[in-house]
C-alpha positions in Angstrom: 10.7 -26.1 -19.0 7.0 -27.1 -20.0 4.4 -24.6 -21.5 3.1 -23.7 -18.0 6.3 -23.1 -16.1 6.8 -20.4 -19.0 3.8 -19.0 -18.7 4.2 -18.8 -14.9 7.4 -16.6 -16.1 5.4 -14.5 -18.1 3.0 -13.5 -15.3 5.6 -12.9 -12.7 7.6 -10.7 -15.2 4.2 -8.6 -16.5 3.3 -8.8 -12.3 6.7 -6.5 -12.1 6.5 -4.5 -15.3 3.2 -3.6 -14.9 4.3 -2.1 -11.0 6.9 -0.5 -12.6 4.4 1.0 -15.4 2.5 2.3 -12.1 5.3 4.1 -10.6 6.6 5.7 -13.4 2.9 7.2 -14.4 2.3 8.5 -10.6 5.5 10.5 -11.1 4.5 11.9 -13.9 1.1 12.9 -12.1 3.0 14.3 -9.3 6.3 16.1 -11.5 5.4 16.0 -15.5 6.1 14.0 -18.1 9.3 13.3 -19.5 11.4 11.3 -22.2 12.6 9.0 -19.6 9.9 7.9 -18.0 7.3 7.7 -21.2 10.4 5.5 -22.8 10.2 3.1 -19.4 6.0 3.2 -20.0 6.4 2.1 -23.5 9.3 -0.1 -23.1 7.2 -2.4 -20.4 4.0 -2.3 -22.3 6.1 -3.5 -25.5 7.8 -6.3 -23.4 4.3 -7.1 -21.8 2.6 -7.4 -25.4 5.8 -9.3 -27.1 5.5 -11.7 -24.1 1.5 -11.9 -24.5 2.2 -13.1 -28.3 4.5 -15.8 -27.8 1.3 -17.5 -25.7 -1.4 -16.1 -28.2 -2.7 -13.8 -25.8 -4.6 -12.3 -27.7 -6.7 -10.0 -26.0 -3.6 -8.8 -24.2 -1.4 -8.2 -27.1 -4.0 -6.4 -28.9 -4.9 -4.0 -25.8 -1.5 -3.4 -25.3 -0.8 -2.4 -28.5 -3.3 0.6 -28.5 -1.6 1.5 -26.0 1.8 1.6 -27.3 0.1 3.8 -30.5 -0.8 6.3 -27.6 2.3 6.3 -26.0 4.7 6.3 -29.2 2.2 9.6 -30.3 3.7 10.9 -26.6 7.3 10.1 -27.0 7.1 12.2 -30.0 5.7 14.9 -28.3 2.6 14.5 -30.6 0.0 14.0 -27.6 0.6 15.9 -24.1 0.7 14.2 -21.3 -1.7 15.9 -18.8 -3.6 14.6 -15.7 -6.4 13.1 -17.9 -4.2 11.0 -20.0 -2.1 10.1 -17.1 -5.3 8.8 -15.3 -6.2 7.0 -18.5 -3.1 5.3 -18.7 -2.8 4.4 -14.9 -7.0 2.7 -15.6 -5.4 0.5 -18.5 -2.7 -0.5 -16.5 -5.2 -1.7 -13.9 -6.8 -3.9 -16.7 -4.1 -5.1 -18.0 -3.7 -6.7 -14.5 -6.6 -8.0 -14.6 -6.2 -9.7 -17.9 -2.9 -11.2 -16.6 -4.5 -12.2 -12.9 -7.2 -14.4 -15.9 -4.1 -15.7 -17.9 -2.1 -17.2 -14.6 -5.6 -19.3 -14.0 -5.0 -20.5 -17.7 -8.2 -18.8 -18.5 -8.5 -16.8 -22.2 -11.7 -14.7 -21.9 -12.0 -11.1 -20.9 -12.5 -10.1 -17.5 -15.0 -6.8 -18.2 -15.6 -6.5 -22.2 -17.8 -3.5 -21.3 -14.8 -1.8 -19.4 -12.3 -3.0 -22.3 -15.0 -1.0 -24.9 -14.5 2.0 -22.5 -11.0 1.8 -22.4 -10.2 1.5 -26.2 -12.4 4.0 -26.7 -10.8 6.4 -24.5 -7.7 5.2 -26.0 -8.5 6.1 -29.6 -9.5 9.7 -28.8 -5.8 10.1 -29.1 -4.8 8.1 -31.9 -5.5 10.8 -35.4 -4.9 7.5 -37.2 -7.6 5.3 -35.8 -11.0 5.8 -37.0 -12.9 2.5 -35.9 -15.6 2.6 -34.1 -15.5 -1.4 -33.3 -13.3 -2.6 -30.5 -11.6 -5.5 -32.2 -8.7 -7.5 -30.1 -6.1 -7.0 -32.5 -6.2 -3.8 -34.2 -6.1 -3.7 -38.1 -5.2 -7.6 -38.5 -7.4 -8.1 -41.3 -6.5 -9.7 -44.4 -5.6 -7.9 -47.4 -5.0 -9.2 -51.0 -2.1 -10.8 -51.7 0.8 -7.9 -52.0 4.3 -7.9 -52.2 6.3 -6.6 -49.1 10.1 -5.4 -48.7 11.5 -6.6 -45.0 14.6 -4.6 -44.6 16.8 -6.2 -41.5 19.5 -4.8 -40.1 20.6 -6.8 -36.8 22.4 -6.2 -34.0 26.1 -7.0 -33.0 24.5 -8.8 -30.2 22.1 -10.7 -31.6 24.2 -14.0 -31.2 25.0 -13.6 -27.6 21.4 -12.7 -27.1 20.6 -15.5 -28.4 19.3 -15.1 -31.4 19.0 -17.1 -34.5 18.6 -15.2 -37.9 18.1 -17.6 -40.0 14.7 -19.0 -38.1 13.7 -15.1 -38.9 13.7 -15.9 -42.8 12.0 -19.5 -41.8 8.9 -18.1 -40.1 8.7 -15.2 -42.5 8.7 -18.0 -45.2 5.6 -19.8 -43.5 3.4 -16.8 -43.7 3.6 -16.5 -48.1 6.8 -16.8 -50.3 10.0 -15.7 -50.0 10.8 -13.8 -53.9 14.4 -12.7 -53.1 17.0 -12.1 -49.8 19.5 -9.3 -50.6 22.2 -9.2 -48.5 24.3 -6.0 -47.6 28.1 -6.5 -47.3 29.2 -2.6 -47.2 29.6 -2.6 -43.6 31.6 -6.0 -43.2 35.2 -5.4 -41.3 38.2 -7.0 -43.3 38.5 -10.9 -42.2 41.1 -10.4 -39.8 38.9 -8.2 -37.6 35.9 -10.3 -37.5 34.2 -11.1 -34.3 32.5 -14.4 -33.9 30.3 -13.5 -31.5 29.2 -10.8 -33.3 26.6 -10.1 -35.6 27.2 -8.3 -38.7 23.8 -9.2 -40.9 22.1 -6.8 -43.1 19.6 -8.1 -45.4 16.5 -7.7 -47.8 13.7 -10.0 -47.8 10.9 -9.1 -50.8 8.0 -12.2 -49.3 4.8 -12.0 -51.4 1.6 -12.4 -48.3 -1.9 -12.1 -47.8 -0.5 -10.5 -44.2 -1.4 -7.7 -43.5 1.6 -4.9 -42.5 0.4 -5.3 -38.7 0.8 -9.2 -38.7 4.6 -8.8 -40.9 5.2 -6.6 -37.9 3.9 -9.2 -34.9 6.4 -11.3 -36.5 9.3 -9.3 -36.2 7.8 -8.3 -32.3 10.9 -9.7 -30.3 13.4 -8.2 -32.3 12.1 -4.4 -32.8 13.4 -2.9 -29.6 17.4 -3.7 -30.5 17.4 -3.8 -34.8 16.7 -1.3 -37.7 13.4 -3.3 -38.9 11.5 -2.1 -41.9 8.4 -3.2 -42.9 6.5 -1.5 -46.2 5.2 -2.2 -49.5 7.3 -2.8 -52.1 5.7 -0.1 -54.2 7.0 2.0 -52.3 10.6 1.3 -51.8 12.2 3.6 -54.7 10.9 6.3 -52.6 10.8 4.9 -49.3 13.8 6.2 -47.4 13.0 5.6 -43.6 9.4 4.7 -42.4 9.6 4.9 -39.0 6.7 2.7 -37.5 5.4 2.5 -33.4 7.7 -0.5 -33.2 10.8 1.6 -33.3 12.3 2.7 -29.6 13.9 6.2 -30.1 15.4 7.4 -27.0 17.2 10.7 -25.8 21.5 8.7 -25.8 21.8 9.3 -22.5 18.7 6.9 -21.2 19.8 3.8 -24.2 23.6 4.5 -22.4 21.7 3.8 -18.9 19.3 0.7 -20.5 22.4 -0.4 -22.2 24.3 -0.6 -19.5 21.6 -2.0 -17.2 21.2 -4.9 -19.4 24.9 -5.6 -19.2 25.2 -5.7 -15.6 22.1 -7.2 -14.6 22.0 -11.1 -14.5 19.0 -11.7 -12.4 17.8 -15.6 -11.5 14.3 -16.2 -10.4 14.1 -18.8 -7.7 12.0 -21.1 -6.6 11.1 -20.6 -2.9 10.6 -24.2 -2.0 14.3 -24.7 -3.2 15.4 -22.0 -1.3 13.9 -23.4 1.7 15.5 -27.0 1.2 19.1 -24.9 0.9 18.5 -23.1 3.7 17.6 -26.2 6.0 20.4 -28.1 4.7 22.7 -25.2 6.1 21.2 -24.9 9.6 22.0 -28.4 9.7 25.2 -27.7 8.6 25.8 -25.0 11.1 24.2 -27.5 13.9 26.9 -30.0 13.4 29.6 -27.0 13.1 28.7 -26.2 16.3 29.1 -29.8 17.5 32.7 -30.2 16.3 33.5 -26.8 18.5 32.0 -28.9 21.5 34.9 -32.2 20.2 37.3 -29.2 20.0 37.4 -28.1 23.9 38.3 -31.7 24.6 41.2 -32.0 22.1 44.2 -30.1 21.9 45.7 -30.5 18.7 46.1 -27.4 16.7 45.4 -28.9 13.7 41.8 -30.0 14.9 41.6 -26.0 16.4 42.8 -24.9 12.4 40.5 -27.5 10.8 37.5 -26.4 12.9 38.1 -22.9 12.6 37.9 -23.4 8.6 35.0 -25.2 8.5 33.0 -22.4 10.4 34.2 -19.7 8.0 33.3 -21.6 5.4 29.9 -22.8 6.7 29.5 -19.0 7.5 30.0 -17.7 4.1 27.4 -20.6 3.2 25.0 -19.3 5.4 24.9 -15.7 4.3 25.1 -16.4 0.3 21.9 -18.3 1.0 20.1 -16.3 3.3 21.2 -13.3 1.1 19.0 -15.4 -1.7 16.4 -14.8 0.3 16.2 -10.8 1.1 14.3 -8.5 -1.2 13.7 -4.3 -0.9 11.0 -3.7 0.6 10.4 -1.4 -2.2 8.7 -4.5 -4.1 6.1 -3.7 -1.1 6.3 0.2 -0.9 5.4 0.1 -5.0 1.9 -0.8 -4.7 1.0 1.7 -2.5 1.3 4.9 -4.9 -1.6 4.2 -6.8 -3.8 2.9 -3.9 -3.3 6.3 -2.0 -4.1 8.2 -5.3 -7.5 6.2 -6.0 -8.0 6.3 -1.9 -7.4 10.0 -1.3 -9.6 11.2 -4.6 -12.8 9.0 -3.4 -12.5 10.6 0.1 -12.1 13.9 -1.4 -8.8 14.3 0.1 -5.6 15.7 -1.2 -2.7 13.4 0.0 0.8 12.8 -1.1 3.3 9.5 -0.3 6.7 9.9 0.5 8.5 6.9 0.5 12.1 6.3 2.0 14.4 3.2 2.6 13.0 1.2 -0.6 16.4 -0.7 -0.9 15.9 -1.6 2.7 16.3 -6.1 2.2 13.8 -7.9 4.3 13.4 -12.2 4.2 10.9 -12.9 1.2 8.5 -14.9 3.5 8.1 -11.9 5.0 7.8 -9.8 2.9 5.1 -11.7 0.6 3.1 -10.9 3.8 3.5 -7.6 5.0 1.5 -6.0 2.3 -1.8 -6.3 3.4 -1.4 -4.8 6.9 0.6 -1.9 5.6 -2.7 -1.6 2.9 -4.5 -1.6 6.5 -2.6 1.0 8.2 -2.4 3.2 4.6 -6.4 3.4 4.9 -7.3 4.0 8.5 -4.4 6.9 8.3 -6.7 8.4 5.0 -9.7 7.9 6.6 -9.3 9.0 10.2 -5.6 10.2 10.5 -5.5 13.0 7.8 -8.2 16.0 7.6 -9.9 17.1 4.8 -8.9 19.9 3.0 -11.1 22.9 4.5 -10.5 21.7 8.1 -6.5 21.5 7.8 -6.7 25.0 5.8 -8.8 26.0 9.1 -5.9 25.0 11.3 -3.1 26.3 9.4 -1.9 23.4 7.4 -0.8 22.8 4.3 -4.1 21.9 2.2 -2.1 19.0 0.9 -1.7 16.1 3.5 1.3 13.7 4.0 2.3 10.1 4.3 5.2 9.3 5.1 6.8 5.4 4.6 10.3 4.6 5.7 12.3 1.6 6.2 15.3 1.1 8.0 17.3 -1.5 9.4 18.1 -1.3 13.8 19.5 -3.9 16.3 18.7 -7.0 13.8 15.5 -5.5 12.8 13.6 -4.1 10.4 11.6 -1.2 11.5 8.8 0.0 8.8 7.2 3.3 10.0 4.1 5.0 8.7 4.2 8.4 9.6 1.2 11.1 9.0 0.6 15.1 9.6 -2.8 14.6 10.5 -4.8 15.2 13.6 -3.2 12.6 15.8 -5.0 9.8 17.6 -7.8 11.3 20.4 -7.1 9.4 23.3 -10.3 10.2 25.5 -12.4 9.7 22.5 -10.4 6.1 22.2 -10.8 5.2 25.7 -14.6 6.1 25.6 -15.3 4.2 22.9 -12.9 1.1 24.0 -15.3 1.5 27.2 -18.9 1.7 25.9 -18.1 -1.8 23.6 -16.8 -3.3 26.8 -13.2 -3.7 25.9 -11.9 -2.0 29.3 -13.1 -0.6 32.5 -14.2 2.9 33.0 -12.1 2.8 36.1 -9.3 1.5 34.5 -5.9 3.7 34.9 -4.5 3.2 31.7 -0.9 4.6 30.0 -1.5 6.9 26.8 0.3 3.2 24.6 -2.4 1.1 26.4 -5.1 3.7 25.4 -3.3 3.8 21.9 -3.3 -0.2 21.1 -6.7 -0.6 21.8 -7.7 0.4 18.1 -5.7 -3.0 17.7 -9.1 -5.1 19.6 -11.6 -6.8 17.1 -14.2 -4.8 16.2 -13.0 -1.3 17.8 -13.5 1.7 15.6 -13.6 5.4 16.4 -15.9 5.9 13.0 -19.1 8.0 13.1 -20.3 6.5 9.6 -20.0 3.7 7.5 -18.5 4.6 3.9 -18.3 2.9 0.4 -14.5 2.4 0.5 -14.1 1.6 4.4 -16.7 0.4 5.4 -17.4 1.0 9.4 -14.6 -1.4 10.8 -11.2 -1.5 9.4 -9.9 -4.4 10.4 -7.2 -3.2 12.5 -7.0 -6.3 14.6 -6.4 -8.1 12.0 -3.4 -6.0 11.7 -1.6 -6.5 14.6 -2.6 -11.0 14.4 -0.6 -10.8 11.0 2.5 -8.6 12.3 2.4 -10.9 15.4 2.8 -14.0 13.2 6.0 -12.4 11.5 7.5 -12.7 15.0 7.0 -8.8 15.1 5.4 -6.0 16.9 3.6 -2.9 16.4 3.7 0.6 18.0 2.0 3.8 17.9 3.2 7.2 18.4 1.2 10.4 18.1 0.8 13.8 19.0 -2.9 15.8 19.2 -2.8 18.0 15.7 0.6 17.1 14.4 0.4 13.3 13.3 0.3 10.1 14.3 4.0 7.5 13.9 3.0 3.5 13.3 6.5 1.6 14.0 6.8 -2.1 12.7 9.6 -3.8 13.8 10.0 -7.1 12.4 13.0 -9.7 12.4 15.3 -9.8 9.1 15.0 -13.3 8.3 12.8 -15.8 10.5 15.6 -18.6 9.5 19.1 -18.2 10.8 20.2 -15.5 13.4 23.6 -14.3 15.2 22.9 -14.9 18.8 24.3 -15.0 22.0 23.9 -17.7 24.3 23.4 -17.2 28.3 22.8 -20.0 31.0 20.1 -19.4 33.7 20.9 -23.2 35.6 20.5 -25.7 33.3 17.6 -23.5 31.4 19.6 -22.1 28.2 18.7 -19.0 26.2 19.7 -17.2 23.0 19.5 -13.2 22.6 19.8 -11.7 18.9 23.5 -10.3 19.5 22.6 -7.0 17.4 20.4 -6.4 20.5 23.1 -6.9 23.2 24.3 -4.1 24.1 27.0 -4.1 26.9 28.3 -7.4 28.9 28.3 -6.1 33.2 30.3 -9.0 34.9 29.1 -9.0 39.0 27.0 -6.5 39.0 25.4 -4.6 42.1 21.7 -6.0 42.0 19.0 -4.2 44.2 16.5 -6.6 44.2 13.8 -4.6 46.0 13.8 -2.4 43.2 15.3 -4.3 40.3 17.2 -1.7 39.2 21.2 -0.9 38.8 23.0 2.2 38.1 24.7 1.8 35.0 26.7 4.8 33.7 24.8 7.0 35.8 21.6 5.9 34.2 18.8 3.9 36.1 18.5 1.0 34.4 15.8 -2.0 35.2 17.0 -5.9 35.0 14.4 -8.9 34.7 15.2 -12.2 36.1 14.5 -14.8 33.5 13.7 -17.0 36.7 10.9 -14.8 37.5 9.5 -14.2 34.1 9.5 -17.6 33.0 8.1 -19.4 36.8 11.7 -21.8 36.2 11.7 -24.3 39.4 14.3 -23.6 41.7 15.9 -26.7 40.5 16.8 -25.0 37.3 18.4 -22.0 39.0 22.4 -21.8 39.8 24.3 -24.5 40.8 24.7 -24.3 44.2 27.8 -26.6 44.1 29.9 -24.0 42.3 31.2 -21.5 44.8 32.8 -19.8 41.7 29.5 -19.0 39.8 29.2 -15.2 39.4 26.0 -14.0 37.6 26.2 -11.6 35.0 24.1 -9.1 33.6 23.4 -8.0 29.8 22.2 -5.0 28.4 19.3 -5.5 26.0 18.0 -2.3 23.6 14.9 -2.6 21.1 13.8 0.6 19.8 14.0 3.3 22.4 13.5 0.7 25.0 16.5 -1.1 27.5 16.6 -2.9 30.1 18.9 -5.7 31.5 18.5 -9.2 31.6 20.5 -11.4 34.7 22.2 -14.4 33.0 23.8 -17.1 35.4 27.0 -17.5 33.0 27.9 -16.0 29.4 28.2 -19.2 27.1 29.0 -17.0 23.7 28.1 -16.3 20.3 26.4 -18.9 17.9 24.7 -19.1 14.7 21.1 -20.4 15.8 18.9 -22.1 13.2 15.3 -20.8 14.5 12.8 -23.7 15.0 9.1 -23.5 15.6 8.1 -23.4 19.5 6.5 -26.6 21.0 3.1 -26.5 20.8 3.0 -26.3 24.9 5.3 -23.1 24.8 3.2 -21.1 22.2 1.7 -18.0 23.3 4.4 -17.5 26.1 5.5 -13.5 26.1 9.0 -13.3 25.7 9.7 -16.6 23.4 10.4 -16.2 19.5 11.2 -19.1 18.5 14.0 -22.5 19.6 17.1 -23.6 18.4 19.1 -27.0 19.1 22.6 -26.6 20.4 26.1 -28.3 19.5 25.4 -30.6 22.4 22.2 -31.6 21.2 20.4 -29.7 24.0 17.4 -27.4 23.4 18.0 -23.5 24.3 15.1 -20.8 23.7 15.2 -17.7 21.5 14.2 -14.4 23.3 11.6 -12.2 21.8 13.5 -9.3 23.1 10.8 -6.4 21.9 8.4 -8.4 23.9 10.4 -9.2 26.8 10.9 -5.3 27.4 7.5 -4.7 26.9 6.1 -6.7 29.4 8.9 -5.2 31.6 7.6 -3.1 34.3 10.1 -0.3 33.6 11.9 0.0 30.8 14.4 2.9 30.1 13.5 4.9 27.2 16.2 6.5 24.9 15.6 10.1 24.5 14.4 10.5 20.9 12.4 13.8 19.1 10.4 11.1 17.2 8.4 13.6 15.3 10.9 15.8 13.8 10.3 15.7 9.5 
């Protein structure tokens, strides 16, 4: 691994901690401080800062470190950690991203030195042992007269399997002055017959005569502080010195090291490249193309041990597929973590008081999708601040709780993901949306529209129900730009809402946009795959009404769609009017609250279809996701179920109290 590829590591590890940092402050904005979560504060600005020194980052590691003298001052219950603090903290946090956004572009100056000054100087109103009035980078690094220093190392069992080397401790200690003496400690050392040779049982003195000052001794020994007894002080002061606990030192209530103990024992994690995932992932859809080829050599052979072989091969290639694909999903709570902070900043420049609840955060979505599903949640976040929830007189006026609510939930539903973002507001204002969507020319006055047409029209470029332009907002919000970027996932939107009670945005979006579970129908010699988590019910021969294209099924009106119809197929493509046997069949399709049925000529089956892009010819066609080669080597299409159903005239709607909290 070269110098960049590490550094690449570094930035996508601080990218994490410092979300993580974020999370852990807003709570304790929103419930009070505690041990816990100050520990997990310090603990990522320490890993952030012993990161930032082994790429002499400097002006990282020396911002980082002020920090850690506030928050050890916190942990020991020195400082309180109130509102004003907890803001403070949640700014540097901010620039610290910042400094690491500079660092991944291999760049070493400061981003804002004037907003730096601010910070440390904010910073230092809490540190009683910091009387500078300069804003140095490294704080107290400079050089004192040559003194003589006592290094007392006590390591841990682990430090072998960790890893770690002590004796390259003593040889970098030796390259900043000279070594006088190394004591070693043997009270401690099991009898010989009990020693462990993966474990560490070192405990040793080291007296080194430097010009280093106690803060450089201590960068040193950076990497090693969180999980050894370190001691660092003058030798002057050893007879007396019993214990000089410095910031470096983690102390921790026993019942949060058990939990980081035993989180660093179970968790292995490997970072992956995505381009290599990719490559593994098309290398299996092949894989699961030719599988599905042998099953065609099958049905012309008899042999049971051809039927055995086969069937082993396509459980193995099906435990291939889902390890890899499973290398792909992530929580969406990588997504849901950013948004904390953003409706903090948001709600408190609009003057409005508004809390985020966030459920389903272990919900797993694809990665590629997920690396671009922030920015129109960010979208929908906003608009619901700015025109979704009231202000705090006017929802104290109608009897609300002064406090508004936000409300984002993932879940997983007939091989989706749905993502909802769900508010107490006012609730979208459907004459005032339909006037507006008028006067700019976007629909007809005379036009009879249903209350989802009038709804998606905030979707059109440029529509916006805003009286004034403001600083954060601005006067259009970009909402079209919302629905383009769902529409690329292969998704769709929808909105729900209710006048005074709230308004309910539901993202649906495929789980992986790679491999799926489908089911394959024939329509003449057209052939089509369904996502099978969206089939609900097989009808053999059913009773079609083709006047009104719908069939009673289980006492429930339900509409069918002719794929023949929908997709203008020439009658050549139709059934087979030399098989007097051919009996169409019917299958029931749900998305959401929505079913219908969908007439199939014959039921081919189940298969694993790798999804490939449409031809450039089919693209924009409603009711396509996607295409897939068969075992035979023929093409078949992938339904877009969600939009198939919505383009259907009726649809049968699942009863379902949306709005119920």
């Amino acid at each position: 691994m070269n110098m960049m590829e590490a550094r690449g590591i570094l930035i996508q590890e601080a990218t994490e901690l410092l979300a993580a940092m974020k999370i852990a402050l807003l709570d304790v904005e929103r419930n009070g401080a505690s041990a816990k979560r100050i520990n997990e504060i310090f603990q990522a600005a320490h890993t952030i800062k012993g990161s930032a020194c082994l790429f002499d980052l400097d002006l990282i590691v020396g911002f980082t470190h002020m920090m850690k003298k506030l928050l050890v001052r916190a942990r020991n219950n020195d400082i309180i950690m109130d509102a004003e603090l907890t803001s403070l903290l949640l700014q540097c946090v901010d620039y610290v991203g910042r400094m690491i956004d500079v660092a991944s572009n291999d760049e070493l100056q400061d981003p804002d030195p004037a907003l730096r000054k601010k910070l440390l100087t904010d910073l230092r109103k809490y540190d009683a042992t910091d009387t500078s009035s300069q804003a140095p980078n490294i704080i107290n690094s400079q050089r004192a007269p040559q003194a003589l220093w006592q290094i007392d190392m006590k390591l841990s069992p682990d430090t072998f399997r960790k890893g770690m080397e002590p004796v390259s401790i003593i040889y970098y200690l030796s390259g900043m002055g000279l070594i006088q003496t190394i004591t070693t400690h043997s009270e401690n050392l099991p009898a010989f017959a009990q020693l462990d040779a993966e474990q560490c049982y070192l405990h040793f003195s080291i007296q080194l005569r430097s010009r280093a000052s106690q803060y450089e001794l201590e960068q040193a020994l950076e990497l090693l502080l969180d999980d050894n007894d370190i001691r660092v002080f003058p030798l002057v002061e050893a007879e007396t010195h019993s214990k000089i606990e410095t910031e470096f030192e983690t102390k921790t209530e026993p019942n949060i090291e058990a939990s980081l103990k035993k989180i660093r024992e179970e968790q292995s994690l490997l970072k992956v490249e995505v381009r290599k995932l990719d490559q593994l992932i098309g290398a299996v859809g092949e894989v699961v193309t030719r599988s599905a080829n042998s099953r065609n050599l099958h049905r012309n052979n008899s042999q049971k041990a051809l039927q055995d072989y086969i069937n082993d091969i396509e459980q193995f290639v099906e435990q291939i597929r889902e390890r890899a694909l499973d290398l792909r999903m992530s929580p969406v709570g990588e997504i849901f973590q950013r948004f904390p902070q953003a409706v903090r900043d948001f709600s408190k420049e609009l003057g409005k008081k508004i809390d985020l609840w966030i459920e389903g955060a272990d919900t797993e979505l694809d990665k590629s999708l997920a690396d671009k599903l922030g920015e129109p949640l960010m979208h929908i976040i906003r608009n619901v601040m700015a025109h979704g929830i009231e202000p705090v007189a006017v929802r104290l006026a109608a009897g609300k709780p002064e406090q508004g609510s936000i409300r984002l939930n993932a879940y997983h539903e007939t091989g989706s993901v749905v993502i909802e973002i769900t508010d107490d507001g006012k609730g979208l204002d459907i004459a005032k949306i339909f006037a507006k969507a008028s006067a700019r020319g976007l629909v007809d006055a005379s036009q009879q529209l249903t209350e989802q047409q009038i709804f998606m029209l905030i979707f059109e470029p440029g529509f916006s129900t805003a009286e004034t332009a403001t600083n954060l907002f601005g006067r259009d919000m970009g909402m079209d730009v919302v629905r383009r970027n769902i529409e690329e996932l292969r998704g769709t939107i929808e909105i729900q809402s209710y006048p005074e009670h709230g308004t309910r945005f539901r993202i649906r979006l495929p789980v992986t946009l790679s491999i799926i579970d489908g089911f394959q129908i024939a329509v003449g010699k057209a052939r089509f795959v369904i996502p099978v988590d969206a089939v609900v019910e097989c009808v053999d021969s059913p009773e079609l009404n083709e006047s009104t294209r719908v069939i009673n099924w289980r006492g429930t009106m339900l509409p069918y769609i002719r794929l023949t119809d929908e997709f203008s197929l020439d009658t050549e493509t139709q059934s087979n009017i030399h098989d007097q046997h051919q009996r169409q069949c019917l299958l029931v399709l749900q998305c959401g609250e929505a079913r219908a049925g969908v007439v199939a000529d014959r039921l081919v089956g189940e298969l694993q279809a790798v999804i490939k892009p449409l031809s450039p010819f089919l693209l924009g066609i409603n009711g396509l996701a996607g295409s897939t080669i068969l075992g035979d080597g023929t093409l078949a299409l992938i339904l877009d179920v969600a939009a198939l159903l919505r383009s259907s005239r009726k649809t049968e709607h699942v009863t379902n109290n949306w709005f119920s909290h």
